[in-house]
PQR file with spaces between the fields and no chain letter, atoms N, CA, C, O and H, PARSE charges and radii, in Angstrom:
ATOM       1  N    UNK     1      75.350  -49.463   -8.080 -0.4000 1.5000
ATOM       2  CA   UNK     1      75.429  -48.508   -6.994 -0.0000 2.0000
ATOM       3  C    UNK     1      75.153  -47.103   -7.550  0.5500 1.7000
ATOM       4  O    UNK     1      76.021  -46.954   -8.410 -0.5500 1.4000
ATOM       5  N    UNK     2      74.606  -46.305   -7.518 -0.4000 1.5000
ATOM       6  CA   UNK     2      74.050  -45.255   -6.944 -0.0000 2.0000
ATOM       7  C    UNK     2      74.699  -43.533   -6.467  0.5500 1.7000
ATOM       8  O    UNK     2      75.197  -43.296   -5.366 -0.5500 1.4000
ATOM       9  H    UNK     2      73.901  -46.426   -6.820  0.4000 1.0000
ATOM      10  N    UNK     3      74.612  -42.990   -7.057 -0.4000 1.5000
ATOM      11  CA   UNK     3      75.087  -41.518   -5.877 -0.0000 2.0000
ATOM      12  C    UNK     3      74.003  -41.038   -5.569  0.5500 1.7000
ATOM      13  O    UNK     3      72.992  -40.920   -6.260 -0.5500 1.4000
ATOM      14  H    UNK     3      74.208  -43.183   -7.951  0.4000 1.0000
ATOM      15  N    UNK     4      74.250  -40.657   -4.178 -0.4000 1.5000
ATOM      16  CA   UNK     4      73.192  -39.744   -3.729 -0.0000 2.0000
ATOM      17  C    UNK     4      72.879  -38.365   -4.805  0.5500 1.7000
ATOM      18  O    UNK     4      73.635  -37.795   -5.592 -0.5500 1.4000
ATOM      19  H    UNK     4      75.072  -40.753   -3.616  0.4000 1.0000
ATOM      20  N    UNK     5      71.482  -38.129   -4.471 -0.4000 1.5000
ATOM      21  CA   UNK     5      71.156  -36.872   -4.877 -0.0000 2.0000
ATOM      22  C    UNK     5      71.889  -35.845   -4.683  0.5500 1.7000
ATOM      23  O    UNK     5      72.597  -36.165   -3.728 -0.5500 1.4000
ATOM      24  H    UNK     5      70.868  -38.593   -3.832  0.4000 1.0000
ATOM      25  N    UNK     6      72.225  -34.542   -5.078 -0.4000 1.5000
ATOM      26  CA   UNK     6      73.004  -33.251   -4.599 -0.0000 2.0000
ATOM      27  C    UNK     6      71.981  -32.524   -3.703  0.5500 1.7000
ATOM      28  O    UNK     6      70.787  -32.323   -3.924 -0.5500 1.4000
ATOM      29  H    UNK     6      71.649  -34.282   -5.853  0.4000 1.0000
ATOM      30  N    UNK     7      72.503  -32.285   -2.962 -0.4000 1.5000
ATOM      31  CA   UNK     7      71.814  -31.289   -1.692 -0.0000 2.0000
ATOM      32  C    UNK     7      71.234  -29.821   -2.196  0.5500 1.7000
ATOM      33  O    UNK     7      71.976  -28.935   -2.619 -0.5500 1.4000
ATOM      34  H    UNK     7      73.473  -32.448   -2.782  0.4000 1.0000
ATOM      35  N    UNK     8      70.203  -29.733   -2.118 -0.4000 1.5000
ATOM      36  CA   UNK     8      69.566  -28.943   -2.785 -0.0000 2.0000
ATOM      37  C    UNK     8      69.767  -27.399   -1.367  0.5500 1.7000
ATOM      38  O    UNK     8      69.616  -26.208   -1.642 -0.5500 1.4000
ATOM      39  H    UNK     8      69.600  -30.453   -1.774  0.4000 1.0000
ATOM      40  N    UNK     9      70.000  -27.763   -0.454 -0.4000 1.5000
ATOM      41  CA   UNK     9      70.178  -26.399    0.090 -0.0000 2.0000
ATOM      42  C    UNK     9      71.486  -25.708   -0.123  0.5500 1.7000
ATOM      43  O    UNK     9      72.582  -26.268   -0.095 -0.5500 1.4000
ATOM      44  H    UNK     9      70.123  -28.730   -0.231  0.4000 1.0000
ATOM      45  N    UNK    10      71.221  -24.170   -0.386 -0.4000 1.5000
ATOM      46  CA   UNK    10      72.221  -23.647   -0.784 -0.0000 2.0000
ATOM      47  C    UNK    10      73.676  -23.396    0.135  0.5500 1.7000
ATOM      48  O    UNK    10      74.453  -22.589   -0.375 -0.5500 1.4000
ATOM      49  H    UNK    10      70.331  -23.716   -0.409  0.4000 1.0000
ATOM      50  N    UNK    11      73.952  -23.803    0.983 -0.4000 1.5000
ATOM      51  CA   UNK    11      74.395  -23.540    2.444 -0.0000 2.0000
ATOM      52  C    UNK    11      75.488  -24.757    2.641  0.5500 1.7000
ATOM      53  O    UNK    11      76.513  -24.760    3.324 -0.5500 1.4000
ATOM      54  H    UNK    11      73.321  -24.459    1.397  0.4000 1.0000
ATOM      55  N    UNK    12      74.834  -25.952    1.683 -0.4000 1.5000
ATOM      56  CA   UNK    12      75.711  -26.970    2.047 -0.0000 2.0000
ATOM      57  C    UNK    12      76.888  -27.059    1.419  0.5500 1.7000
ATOM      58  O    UNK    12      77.092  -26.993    0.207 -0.5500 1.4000
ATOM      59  H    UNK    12      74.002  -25.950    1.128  0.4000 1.0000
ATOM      60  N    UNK    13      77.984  -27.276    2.658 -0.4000 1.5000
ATOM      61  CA   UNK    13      79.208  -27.415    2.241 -0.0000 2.0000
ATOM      62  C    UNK    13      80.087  -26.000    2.575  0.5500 1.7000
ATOM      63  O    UNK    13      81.309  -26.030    2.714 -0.5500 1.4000
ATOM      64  H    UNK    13      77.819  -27.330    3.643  0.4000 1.0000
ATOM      65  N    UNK    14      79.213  -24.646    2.691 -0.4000 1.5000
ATOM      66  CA   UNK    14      80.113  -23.115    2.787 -0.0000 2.0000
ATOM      67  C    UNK    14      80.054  -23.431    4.646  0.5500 1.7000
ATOM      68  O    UNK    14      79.253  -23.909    5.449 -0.5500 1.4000
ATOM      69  H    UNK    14      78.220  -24.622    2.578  0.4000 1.0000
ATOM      70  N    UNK    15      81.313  -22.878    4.663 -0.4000 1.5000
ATOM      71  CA   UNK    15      81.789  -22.378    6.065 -0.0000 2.0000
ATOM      72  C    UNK    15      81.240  -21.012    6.123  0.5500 1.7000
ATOM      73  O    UNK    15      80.945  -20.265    5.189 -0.5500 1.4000
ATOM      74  H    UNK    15      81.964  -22.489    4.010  0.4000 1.0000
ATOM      75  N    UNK    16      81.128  -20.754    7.878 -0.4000 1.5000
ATOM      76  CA   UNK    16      80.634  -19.595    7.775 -0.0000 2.0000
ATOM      77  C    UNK    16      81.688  -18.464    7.526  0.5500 1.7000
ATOM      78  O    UNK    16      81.555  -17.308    7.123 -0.5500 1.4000
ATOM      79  H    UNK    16      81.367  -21.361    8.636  0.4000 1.0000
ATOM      80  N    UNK    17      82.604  -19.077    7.843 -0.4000 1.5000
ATOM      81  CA   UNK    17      83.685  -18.385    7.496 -0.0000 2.0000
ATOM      82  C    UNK    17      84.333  -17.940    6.415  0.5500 1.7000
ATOM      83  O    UNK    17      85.126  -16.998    6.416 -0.5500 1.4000
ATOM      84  H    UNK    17      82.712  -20.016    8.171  0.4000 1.0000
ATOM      85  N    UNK    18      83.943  -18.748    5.263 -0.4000 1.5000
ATOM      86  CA   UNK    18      83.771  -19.158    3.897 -0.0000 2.0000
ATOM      87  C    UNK    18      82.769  -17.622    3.625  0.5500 1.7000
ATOM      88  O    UNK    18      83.185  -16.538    3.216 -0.5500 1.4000
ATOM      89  H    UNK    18      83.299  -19.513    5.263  0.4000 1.0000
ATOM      90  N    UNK    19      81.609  -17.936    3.944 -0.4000 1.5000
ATOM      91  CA   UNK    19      80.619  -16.925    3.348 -0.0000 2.0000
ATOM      92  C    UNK    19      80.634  -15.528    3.933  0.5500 1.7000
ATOM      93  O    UNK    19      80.443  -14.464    3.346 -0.5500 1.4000
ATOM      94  H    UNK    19      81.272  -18.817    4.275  0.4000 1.0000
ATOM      95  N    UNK    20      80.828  -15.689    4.859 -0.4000 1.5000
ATOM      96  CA   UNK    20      81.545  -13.882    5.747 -0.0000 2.0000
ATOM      97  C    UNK    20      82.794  -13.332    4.525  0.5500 1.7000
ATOM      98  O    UNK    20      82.861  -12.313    3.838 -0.5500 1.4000
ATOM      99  H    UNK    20      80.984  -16.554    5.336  0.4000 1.0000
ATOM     100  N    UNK    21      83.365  -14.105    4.609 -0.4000 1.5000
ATOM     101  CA   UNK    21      84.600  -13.596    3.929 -0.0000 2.0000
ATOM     102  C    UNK    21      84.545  -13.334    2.037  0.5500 1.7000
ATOM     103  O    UNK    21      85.032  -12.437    1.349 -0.5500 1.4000
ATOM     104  H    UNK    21      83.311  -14.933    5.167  0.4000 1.0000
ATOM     105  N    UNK    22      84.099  -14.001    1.836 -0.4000 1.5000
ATOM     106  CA   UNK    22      83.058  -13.718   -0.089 -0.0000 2.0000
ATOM     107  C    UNK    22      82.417  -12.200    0.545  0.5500 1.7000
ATOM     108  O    UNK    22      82.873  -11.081    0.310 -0.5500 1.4000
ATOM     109  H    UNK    22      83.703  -14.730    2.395  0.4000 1.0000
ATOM     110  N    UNK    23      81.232  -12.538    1.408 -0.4000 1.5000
ATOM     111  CA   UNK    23      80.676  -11.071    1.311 -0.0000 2.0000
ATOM     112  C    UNK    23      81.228   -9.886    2.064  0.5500 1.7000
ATOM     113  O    UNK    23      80.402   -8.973    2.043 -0.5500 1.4000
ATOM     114  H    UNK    23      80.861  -13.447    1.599  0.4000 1.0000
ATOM     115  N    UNK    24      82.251   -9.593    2.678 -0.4000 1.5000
ATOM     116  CA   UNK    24      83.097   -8.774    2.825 -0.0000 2.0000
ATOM     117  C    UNK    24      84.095   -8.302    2.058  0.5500 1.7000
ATOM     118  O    UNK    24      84.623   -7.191    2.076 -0.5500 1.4000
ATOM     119  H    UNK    24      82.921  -10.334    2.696  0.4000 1.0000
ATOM     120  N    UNK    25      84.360   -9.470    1.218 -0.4000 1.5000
ATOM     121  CA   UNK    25      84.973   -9.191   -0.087 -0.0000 2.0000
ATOM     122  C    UNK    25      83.940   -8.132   -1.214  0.5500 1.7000
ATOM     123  O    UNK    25      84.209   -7.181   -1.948 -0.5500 1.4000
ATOM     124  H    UNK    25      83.931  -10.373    1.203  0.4000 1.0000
ATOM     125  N    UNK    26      82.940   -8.722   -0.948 -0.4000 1.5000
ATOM     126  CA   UNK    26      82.155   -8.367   -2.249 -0.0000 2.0000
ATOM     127  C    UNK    26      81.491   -6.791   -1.585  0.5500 1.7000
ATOM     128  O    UNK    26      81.474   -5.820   -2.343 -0.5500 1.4000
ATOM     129  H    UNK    26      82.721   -9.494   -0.351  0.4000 1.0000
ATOM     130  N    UNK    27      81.060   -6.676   -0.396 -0.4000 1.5000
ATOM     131  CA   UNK    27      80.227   -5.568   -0.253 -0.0000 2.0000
ATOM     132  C    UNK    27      81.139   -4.622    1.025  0.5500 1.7000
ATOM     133  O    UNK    27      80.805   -3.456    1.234 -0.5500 1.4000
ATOM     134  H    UNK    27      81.075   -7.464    0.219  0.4000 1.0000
ATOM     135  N    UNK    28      81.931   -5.063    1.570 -0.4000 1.5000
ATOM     136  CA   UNK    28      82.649   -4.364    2.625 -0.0000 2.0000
ATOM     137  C    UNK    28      82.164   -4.445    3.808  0.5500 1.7000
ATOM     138  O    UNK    28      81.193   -5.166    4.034 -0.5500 1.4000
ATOM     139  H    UNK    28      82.203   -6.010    1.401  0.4000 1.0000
ATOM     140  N    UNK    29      82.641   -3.866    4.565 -0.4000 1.5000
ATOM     141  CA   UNK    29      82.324   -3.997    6.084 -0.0000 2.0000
ATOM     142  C    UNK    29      81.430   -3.147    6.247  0.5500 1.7000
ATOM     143  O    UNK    29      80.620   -3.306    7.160 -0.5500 1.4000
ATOM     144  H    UNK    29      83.430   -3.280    4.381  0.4000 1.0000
ATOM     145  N    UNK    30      81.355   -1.954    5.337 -0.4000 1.5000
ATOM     146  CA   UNK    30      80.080   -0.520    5.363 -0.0000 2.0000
ATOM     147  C    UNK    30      79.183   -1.257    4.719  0.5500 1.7000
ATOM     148  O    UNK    30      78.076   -0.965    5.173 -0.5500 1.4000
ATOM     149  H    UNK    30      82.013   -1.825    4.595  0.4000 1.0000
ATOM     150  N    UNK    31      79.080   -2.284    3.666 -0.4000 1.5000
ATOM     151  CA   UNK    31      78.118   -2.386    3.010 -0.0000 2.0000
ATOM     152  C    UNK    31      76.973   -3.959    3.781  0.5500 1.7000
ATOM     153  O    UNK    31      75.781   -4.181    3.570 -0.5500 1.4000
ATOM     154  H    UNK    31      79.979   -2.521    3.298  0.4000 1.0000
ATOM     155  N    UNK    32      77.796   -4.617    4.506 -0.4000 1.5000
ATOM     156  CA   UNK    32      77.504   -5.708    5.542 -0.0000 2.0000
ATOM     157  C    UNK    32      76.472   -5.147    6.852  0.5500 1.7000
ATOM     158  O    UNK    32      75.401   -5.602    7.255 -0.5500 1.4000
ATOM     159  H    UNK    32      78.765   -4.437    4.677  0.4000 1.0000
ATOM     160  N    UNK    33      77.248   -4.022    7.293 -0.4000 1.5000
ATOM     161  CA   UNK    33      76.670   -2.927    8.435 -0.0000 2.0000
ATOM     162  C    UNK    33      75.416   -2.485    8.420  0.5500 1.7000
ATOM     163  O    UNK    33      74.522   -2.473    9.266 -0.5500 1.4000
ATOM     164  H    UNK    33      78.118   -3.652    6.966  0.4000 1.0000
ATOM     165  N    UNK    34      75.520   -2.023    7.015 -0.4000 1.5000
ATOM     166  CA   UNK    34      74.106   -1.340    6.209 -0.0000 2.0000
ATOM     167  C    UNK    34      72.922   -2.666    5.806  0.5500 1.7000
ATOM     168  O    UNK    34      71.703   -2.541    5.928 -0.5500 1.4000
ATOM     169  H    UNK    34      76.246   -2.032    6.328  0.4000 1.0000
ATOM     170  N    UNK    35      73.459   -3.613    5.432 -0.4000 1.5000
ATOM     171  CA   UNK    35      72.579   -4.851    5.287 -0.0000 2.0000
ATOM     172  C    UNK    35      71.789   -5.477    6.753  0.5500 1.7000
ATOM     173  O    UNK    35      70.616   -5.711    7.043 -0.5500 1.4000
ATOM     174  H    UNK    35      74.449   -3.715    5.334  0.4000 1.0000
ATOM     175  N    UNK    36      73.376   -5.629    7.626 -0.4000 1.5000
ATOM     176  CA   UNK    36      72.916   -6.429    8.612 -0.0000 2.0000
ATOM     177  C    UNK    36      73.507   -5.301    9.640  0.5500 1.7000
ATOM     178  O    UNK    36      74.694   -4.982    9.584 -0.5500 1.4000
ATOM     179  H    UNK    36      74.329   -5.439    7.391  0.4000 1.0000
ATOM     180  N    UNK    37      72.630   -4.736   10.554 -0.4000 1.5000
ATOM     181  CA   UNK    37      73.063   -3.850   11.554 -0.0000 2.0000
ATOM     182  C    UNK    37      73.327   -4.608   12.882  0.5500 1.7000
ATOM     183  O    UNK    37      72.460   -5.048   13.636 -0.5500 1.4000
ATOM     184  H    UNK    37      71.665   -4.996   10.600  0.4000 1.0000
ATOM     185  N    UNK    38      74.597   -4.680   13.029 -0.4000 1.5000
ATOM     186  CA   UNK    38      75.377   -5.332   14.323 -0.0000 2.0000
ATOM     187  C    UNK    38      76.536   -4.520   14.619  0.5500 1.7000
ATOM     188  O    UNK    38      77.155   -3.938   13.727 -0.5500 1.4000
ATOM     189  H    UNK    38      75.301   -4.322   12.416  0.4000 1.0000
ATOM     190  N    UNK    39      76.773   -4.475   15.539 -0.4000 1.5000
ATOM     191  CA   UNK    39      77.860   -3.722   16.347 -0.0000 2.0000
ATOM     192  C    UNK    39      79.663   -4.385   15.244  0.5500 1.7000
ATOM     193  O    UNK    39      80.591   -3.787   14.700 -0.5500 1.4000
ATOM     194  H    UNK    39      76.271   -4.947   16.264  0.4000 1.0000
ATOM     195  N    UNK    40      79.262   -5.950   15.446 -0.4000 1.5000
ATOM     196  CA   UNK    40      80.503   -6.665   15.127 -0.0000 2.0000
ATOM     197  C    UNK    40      80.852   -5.696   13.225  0.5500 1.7000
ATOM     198  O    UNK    40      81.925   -5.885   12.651 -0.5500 1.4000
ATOM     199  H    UNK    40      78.508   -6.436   15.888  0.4000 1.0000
ATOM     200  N    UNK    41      80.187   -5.140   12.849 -0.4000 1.5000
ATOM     201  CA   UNK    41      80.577   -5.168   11.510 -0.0000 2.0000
ATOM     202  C    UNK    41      80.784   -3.741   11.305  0.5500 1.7000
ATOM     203  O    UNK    41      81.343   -3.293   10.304 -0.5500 1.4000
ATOM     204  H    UNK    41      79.315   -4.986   13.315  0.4000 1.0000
ATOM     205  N    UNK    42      80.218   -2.854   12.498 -0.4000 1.5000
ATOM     206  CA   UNK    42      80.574   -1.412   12.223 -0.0000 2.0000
ATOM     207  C    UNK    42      81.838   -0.664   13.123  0.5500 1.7000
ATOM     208  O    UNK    42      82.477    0.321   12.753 -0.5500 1.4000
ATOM     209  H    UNK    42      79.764   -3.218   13.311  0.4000 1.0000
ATOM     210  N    UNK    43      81.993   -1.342   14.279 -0.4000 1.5000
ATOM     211  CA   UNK    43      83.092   -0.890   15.211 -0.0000 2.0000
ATOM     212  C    UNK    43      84.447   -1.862   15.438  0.5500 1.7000
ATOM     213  O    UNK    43      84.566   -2.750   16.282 -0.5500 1.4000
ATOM     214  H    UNK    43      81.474   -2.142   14.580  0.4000 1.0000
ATOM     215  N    UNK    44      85.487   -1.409   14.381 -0.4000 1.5000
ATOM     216  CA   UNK    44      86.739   -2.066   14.664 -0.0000 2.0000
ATOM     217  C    UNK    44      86.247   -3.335   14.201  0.5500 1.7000
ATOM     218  O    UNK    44      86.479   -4.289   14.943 -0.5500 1.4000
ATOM     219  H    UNK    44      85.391   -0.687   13.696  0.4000 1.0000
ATOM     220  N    UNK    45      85.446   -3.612   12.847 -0.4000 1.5000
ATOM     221  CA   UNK    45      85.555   -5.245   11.982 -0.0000 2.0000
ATOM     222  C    UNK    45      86.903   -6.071   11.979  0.5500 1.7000
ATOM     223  O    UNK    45      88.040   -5.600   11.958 -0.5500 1.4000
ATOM     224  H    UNK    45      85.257   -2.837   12.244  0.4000 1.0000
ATOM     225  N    UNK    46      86.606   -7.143   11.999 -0.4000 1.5000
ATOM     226  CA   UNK    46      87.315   -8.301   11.802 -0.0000 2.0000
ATOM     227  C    UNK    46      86.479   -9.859   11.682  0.5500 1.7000
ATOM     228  O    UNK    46      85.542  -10.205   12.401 -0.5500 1.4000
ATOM     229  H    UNK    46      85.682   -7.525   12.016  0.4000 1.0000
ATOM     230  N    UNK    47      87.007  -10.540   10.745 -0.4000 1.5000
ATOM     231  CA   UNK    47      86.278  -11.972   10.512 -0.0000 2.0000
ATOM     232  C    UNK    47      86.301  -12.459   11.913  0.5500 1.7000
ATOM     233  O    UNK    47      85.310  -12.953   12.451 -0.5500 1.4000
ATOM     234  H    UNK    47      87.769  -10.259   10.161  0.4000 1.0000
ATOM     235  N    UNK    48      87.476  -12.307   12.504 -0.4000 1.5000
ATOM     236  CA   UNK    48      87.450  -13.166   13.899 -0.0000 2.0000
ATOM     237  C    UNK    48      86.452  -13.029   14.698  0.5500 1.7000
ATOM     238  O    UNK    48      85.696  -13.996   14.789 -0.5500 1.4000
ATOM     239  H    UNK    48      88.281  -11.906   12.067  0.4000 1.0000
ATOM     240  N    UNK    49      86.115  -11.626   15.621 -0.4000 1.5000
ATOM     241  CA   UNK    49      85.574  -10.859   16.267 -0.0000 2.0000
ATOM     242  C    UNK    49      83.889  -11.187   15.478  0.5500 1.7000
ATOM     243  O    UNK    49      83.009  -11.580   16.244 -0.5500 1.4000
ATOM     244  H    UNK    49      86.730  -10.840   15.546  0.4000 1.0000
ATOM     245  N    UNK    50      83.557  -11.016   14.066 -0.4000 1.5000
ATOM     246  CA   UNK    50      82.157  -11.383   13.232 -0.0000 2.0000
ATOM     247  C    UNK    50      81.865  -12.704   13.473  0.5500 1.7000
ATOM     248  O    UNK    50      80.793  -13.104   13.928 -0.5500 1.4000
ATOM     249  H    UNK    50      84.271  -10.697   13.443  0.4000 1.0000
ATOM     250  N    UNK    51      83.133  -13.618   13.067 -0.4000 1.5000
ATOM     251  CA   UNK    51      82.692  -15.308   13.510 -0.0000 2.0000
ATOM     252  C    UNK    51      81.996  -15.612   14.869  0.5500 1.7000
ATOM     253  O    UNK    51      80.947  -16.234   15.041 -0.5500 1.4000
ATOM     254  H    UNK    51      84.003  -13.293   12.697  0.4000 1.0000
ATOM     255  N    UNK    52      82.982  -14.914   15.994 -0.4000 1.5000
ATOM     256  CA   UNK    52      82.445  -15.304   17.360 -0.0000 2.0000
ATOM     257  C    UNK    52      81.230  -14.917   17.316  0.5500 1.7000
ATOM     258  O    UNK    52      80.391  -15.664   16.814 -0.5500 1.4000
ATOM     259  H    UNK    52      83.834  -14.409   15.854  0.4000 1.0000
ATOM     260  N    UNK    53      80.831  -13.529   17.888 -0.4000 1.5000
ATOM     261  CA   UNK    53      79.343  -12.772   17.661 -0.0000 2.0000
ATOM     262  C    UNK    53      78.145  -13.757   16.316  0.5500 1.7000
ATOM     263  O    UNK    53      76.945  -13.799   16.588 -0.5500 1.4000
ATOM     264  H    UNK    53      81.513  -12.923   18.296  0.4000 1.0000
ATOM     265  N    UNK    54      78.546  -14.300   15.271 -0.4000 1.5000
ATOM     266  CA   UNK    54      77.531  -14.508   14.559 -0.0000 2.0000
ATOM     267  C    UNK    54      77.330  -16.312   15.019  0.5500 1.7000
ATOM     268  O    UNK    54      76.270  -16.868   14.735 -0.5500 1.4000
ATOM     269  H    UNK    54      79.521  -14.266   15.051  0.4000 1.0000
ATOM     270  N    UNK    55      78.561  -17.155   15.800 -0.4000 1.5000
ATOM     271  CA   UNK    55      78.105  -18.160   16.476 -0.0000 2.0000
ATOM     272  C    UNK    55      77.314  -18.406   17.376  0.5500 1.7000
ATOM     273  O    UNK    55      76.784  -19.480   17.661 -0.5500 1.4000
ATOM     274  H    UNK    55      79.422  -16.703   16.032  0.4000 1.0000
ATOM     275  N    UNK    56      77.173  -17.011   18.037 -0.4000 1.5000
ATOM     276  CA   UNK    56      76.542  -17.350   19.735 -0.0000 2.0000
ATOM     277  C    UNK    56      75.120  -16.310   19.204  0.5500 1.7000
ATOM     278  O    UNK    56      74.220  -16.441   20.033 -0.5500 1.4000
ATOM     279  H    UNK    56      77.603  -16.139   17.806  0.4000 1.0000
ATOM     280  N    UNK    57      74.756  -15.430   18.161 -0.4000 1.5000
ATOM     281  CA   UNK    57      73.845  -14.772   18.130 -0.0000 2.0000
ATOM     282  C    UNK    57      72.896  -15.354   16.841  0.5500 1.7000
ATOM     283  O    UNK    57      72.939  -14.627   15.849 -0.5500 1.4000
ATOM     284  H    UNK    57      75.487  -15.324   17.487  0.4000 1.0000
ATOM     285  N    UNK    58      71.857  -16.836   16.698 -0.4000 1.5000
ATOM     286  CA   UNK    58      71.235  -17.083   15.929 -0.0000 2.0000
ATOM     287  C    UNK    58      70.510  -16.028   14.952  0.5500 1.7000
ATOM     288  O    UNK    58      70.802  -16.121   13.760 -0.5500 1.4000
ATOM     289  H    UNK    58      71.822  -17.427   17.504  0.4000 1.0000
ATOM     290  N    UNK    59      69.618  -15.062   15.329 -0.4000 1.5000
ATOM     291  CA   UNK    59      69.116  -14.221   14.500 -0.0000 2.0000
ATOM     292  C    UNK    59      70.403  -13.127   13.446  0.5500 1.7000
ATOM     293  O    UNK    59      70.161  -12.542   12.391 -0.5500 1.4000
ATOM     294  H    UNK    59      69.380  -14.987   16.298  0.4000 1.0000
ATOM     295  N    UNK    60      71.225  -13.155   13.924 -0.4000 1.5000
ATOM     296  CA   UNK    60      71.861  -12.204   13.105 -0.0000 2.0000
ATOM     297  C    UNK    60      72.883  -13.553   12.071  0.5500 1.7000
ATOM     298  O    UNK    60      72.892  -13.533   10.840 -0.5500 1.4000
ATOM     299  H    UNK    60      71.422  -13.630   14.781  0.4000 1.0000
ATOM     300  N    UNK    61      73.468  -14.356   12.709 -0.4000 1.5000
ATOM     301  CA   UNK    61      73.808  -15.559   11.542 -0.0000 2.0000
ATOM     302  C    UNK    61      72.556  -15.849   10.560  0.5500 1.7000
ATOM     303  O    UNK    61      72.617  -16.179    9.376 -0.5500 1.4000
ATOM     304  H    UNK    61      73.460  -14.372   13.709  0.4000 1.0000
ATOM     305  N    UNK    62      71.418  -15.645   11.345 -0.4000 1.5000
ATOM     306  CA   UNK    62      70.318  -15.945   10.105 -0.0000 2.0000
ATOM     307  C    UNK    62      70.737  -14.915    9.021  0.5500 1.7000
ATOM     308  O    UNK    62      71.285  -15.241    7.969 -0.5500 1.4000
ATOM     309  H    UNK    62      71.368  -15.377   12.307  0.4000 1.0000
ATOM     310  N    UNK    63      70.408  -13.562    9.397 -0.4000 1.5000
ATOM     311  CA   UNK    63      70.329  -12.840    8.231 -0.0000 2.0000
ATOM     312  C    UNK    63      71.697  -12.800    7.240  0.5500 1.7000
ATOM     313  O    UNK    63      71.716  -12.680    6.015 -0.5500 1.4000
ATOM     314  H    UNK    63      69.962  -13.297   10.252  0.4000 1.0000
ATOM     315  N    UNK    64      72.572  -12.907    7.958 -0.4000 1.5000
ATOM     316  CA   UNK    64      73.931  -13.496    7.223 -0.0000 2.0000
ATOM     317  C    UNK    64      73.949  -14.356    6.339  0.5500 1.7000
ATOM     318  O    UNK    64      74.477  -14.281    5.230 -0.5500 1.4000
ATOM     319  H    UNK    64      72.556  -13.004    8.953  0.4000 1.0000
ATOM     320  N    UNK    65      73.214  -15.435    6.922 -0.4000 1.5000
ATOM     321  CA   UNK    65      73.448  -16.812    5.515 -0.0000 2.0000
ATOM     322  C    UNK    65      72.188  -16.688    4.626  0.5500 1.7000
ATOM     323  O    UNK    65      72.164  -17.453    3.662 -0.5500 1.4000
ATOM     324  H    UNK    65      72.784  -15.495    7.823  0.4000 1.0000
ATOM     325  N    UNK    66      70.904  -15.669    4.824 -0.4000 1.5000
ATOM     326  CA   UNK    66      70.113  -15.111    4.077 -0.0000 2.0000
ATOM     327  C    UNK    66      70.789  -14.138    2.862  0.5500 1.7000
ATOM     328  O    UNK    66      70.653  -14.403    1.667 -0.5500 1.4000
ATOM     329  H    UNK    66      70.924  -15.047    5.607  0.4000 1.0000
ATOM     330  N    UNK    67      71.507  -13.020    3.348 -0.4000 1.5000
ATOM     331  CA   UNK    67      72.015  -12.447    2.465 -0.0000 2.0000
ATOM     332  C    UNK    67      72.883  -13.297    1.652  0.5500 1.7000
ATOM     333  O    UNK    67      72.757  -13.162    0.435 -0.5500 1.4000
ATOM     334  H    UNK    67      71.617  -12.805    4.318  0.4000 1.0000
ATOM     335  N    UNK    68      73.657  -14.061    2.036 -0.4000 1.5000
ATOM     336  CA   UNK    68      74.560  -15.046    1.182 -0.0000 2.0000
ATOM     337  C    UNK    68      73.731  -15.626    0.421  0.5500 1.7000
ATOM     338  O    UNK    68      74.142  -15.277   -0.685 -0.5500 1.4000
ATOM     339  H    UNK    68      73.760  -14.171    3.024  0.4000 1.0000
ATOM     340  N    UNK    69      72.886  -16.243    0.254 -0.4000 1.5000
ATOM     341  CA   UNK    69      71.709  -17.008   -0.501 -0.0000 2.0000
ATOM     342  C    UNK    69      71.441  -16.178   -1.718  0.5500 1.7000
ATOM     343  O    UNK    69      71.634  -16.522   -2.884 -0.5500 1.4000
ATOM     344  H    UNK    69      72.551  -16.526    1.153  0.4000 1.0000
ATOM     345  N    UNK    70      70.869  -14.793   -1.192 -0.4000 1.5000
ATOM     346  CA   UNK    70      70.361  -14.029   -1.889 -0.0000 2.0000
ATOM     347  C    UNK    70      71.519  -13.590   -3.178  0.5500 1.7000
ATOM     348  O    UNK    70      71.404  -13.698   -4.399 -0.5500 1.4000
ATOM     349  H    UNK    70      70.713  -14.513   -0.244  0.4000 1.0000
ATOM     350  N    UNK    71      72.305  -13.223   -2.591 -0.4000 1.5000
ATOM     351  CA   UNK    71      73.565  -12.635   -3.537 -0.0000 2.0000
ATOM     352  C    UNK    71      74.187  -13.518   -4.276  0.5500 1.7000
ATOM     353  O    UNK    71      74.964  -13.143   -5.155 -0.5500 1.4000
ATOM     354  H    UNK    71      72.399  -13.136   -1.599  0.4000 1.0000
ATOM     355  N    UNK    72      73.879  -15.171   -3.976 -0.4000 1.5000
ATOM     356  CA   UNK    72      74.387  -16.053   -4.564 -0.0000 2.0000
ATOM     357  C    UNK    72      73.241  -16.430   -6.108  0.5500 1.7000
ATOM     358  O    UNK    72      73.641  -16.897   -7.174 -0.5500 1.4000
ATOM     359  H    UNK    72      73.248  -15.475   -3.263  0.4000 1.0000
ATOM     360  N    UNK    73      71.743  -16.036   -5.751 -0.4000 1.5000
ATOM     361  CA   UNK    73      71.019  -16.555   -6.787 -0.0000 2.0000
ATOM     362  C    UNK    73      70.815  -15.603   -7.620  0.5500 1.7000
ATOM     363  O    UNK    73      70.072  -15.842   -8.572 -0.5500 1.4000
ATOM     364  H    UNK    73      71.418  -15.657   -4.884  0.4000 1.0000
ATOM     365  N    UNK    74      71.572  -13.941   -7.450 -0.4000 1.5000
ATOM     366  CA   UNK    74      71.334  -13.181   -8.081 -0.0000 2.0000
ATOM     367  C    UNK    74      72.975  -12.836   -9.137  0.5500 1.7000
ATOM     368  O    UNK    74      73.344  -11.753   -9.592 -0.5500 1.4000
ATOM     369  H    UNK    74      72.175  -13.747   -6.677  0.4000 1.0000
ATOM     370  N    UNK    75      73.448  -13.781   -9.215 -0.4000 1.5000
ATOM     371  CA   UNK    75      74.649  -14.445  -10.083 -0.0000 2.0000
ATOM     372  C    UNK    75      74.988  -15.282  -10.964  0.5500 1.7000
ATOM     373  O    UNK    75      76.171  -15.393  -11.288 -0.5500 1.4000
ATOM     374  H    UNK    75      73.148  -14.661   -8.846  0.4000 1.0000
């Protein structure tokens, strides 16, 4: 028997909640704002309030789990 291969995309397995919260750790809520310009990250932040907004708004979760990618291969 066999193991599967490891999943070669970088994504598998992080919550988004998981990766919001690393890069808020790592760059702040000014430095998230400045990356990704959304309302949710410059007026009155919170993970909660970022989770909802980045579930229901595809293009801006894109650039979210883009920047996570990015900051992850530059480590």
């Amino acid at each position: 028997m066999t193991t599967p291969p490891a999943s070669r995309d970088p994504l598998h397995g992080v919550t988004l909640e998981k990766l919001l919260t690393e890069l808020v750790a790592e760059l702040g809520w000014d430095g998230m704002a400045d990356r990704v310009d959304v309302r949710c990250f410059r007026f009155d932040p919170s993970i909660k309030s970022s989770l909802a907004f980045l579930r229901k708004t595809p293009w801006a979760r894109a650039k979210v789990e883009a920047l996570y990618v990015a900051r992850k291969r530059t480590i």
